[in-house]
Backbone as CSV, one residue per row, in Angstrom:
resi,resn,N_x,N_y,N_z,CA_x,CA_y,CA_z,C_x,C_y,C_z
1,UNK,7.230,-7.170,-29.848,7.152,-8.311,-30.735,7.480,-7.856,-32.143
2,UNK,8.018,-8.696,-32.691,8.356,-8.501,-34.573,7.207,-8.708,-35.452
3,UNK,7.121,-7.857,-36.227,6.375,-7.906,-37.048,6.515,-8.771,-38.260
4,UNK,5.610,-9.738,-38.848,5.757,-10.259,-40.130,6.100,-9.486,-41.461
5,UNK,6.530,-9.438,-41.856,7.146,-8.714,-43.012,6.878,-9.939,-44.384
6,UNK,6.412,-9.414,-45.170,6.489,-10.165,-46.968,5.633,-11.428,-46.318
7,UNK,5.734,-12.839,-47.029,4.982,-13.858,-47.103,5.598,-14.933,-46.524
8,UNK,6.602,-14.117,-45.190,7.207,-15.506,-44.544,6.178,-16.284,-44.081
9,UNK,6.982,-17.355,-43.627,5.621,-18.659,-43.151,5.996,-18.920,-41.419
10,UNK,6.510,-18.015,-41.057,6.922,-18.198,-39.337,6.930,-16.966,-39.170
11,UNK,6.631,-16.634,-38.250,6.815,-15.810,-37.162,7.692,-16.210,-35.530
12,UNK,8.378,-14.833,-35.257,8.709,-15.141,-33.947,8.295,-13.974,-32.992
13,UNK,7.923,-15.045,-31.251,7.229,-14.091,-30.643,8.407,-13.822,-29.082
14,UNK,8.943,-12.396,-29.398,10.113,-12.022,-28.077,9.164,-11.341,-27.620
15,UNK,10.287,-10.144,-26.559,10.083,-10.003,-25.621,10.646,-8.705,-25.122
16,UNK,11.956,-8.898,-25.878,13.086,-7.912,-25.838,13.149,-6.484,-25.402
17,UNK,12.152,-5.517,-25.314,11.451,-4.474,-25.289,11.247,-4.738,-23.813
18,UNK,9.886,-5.311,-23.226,9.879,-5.543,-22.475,10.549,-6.540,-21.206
19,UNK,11.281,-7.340,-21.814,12.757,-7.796,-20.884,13.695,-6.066,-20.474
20,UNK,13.953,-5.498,-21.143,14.724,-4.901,-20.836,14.461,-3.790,-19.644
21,UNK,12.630,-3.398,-20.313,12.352,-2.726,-18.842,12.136,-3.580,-17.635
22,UNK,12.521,-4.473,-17.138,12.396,-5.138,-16.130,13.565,-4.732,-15.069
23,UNK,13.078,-4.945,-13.985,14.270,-4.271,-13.326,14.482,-5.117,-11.971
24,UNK,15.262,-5.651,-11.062,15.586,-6.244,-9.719,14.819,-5.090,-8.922
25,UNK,14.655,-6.253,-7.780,14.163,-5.419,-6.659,14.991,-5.623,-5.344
26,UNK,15.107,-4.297,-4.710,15.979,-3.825,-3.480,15.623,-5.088,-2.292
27,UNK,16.344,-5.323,-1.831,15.910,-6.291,-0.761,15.315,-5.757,0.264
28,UNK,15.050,-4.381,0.519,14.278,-4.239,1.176,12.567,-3.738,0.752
29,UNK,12.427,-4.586,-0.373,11.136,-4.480,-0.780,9.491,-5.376,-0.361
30,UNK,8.975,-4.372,-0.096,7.433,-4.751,0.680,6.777,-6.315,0.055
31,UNK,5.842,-6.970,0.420,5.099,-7.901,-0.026,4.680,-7.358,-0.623
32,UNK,3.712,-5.827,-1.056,2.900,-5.698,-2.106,3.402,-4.798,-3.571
33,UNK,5.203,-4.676,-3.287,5.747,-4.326,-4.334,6.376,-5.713,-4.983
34,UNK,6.904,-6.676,-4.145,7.192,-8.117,-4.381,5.769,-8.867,-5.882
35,UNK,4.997,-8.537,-5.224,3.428,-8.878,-5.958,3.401,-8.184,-7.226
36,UNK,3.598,-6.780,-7.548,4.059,-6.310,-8.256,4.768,-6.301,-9.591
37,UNK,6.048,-6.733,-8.937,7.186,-6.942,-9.755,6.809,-8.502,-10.011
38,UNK,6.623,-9.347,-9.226,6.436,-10.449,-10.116,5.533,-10.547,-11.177
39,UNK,4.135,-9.794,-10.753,3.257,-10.293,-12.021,3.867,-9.429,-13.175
40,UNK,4.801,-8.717,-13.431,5.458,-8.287,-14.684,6.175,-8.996,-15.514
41,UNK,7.002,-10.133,-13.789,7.970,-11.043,-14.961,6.925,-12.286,-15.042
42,UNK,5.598,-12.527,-14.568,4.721,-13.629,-15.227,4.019,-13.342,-16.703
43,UNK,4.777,-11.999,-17.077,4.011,-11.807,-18.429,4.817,-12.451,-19.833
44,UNK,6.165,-12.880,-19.015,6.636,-13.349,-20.558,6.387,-14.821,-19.985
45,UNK,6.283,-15.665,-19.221,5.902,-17.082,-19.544,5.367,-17.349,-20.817
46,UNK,4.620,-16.186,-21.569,3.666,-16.725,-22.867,4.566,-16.782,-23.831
47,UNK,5.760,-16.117,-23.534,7.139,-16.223,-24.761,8.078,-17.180,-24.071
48,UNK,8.035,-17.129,-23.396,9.719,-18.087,-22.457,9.200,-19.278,-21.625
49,UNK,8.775,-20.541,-21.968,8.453,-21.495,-21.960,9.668,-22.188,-20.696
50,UNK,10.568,-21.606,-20.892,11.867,-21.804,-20.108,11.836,-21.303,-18.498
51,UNK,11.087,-19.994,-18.605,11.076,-19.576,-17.170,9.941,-19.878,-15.957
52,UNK,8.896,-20.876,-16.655,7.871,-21.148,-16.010,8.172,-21.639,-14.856
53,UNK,9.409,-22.349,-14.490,9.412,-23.038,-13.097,9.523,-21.379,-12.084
54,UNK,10.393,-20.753,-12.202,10.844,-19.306,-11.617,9.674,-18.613,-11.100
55,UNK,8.750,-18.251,-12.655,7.520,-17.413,-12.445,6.397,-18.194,-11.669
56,UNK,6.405,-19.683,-11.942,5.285,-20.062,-11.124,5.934,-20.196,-9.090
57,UNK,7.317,-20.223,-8.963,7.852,-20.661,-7.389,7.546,-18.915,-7.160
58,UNK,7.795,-17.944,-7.594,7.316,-16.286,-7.722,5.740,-16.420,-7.101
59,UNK,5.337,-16.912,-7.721,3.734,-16.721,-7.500,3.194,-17.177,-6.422
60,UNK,4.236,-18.456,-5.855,3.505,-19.171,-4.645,3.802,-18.417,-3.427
61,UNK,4.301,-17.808,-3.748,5.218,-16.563,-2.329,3.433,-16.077,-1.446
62,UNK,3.351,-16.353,-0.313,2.078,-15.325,0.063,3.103,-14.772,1.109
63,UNK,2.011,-14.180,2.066,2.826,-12.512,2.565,3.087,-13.020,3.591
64,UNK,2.277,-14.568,4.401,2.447,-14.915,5.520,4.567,-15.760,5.872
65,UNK,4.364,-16.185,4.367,5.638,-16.623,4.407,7.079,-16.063,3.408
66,UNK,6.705,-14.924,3.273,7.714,-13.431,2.207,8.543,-13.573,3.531
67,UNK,10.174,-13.489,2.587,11.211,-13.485,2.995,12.337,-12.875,2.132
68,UNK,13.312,-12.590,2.308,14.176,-12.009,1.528,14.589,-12.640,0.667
69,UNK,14.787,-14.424,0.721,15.150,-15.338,-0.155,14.455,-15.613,-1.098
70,UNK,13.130,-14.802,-1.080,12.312,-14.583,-2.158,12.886,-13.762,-2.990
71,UNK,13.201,-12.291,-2.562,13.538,-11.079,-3.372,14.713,-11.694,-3.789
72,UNK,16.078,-12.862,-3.590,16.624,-13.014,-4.000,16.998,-14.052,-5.291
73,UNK,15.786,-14.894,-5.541,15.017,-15.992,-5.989,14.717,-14.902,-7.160
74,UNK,13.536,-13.991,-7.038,12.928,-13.388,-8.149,14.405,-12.223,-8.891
75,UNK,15.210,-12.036,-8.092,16.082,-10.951,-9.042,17.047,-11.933,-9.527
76,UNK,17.399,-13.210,-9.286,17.751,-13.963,-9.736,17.147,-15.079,-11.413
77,UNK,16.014,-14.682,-11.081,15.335,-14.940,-12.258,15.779,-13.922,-13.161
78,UNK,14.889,-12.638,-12.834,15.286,-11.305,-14.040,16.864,-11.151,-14.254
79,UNK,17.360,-11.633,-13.455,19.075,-11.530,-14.292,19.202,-12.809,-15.165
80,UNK,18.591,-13.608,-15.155,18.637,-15.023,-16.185,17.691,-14.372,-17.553
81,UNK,16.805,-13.658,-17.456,16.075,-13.343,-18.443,16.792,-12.761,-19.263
82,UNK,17.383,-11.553,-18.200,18.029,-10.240,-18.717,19.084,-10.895,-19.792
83,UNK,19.619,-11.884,-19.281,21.084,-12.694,-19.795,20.542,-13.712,-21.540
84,UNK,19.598,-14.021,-21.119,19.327,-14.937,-22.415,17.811,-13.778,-23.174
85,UNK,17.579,-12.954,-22.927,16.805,-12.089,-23.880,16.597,-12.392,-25.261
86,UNK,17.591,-12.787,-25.915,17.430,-12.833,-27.780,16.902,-14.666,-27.417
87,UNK,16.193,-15.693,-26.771,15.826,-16.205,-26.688,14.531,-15.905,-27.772
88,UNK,13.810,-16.900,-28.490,13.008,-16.616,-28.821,12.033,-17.775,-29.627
89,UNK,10.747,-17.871,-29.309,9.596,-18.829,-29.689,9.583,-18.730,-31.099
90,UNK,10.063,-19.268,-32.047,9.406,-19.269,-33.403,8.669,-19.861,-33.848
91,UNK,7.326,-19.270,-34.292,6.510,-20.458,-35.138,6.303,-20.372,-36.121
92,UNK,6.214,-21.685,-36.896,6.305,-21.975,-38.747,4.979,-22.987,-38.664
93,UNK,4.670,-22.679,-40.233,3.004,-23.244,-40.536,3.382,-24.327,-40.659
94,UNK,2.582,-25.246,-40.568,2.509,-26.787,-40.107,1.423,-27.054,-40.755
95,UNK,1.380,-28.326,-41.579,0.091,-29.020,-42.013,-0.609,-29.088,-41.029
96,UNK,-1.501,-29.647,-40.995,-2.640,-29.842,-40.067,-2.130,-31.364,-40.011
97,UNK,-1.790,-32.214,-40.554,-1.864,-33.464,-40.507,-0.732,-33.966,-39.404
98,UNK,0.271,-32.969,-39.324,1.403,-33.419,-38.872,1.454,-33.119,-37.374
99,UNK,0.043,-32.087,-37.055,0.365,-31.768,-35.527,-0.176,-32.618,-34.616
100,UNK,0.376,-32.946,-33.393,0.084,-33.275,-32.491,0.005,-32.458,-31.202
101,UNK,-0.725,-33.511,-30.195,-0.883,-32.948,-28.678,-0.235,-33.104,-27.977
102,UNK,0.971,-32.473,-26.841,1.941,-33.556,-26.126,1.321,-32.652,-24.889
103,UNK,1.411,-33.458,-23.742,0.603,-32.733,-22.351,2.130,-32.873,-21.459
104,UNK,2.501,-32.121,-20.873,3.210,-32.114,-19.499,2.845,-31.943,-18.654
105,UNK,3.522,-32.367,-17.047,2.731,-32.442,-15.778,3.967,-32.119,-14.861
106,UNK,3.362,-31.219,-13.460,4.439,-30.854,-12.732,3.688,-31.163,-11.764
107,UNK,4.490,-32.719,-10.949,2.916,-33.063,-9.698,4.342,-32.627,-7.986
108,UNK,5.180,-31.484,-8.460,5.430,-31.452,-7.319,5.000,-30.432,-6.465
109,UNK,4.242,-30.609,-5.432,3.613,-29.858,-4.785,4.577,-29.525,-3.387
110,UNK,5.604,-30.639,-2.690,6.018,-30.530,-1.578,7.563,-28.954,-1.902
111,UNK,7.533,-28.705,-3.067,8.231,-27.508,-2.984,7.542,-26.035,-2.600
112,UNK,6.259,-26.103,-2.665,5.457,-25.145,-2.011,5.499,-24.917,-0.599
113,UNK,6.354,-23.397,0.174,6.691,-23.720,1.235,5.608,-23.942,2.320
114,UNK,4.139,-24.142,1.754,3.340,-24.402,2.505,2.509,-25.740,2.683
115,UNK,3.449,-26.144,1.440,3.238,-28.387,1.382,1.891,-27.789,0.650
């Protein structure tokens, strides 16, 4: 992450460092290296607001239903990361008066390959 420097009024929060050590996994990789490697790429969701659909379909993987189209799903993600890296969250100070709450909702459940 970047450091604030002088009396700017934003900050931005990457990733870049850790995007880069990220690495694909061999298709012939285990369920509990699969487990692994994903919870590494669930660590930038807190910067990449963008990859949440990826990291959360990653997560629903259990071992009863791990398949290769998984390992190809998740290295398919880390090459999208890898590709847009200088992506980045900036935040700038905001009155208090001006912020609001906006809520989003993801009610699809039938993409879970277990319904």
């Amino acid at each position: 992450m970047r450091t604030l420097t002088g009396a700017s009024s934003s900050f931005p929060l990457d990733h870049v460092a850790y995007i880069d050590a990220l690495t694909r996994v061999p298709s012939s990789t285990c369920y509990e290296d699969f487990v692994r490697a994903r919870s590494s790429l669930a660590w930038l969701v807190h910067g990449r607001p963008d990859l949440c659909c990826a990291i959360n379909r990653a997560a629903q993987v259990t071992v009863v239903f791990f398949a290769e189209r998984h390992l190809k799903e998740f290295n398919k993600a880390v090459k999208h990361v890898k590709a847009t890296k200088d992506l980045v969250l900036k935040y700038t100070k905001r009155r208090r008066e001006s912020l609001h709450l906006r809520v989003y909702d993801d009610a699809s459940f039938a993409s879970n390959d277990d319904l």
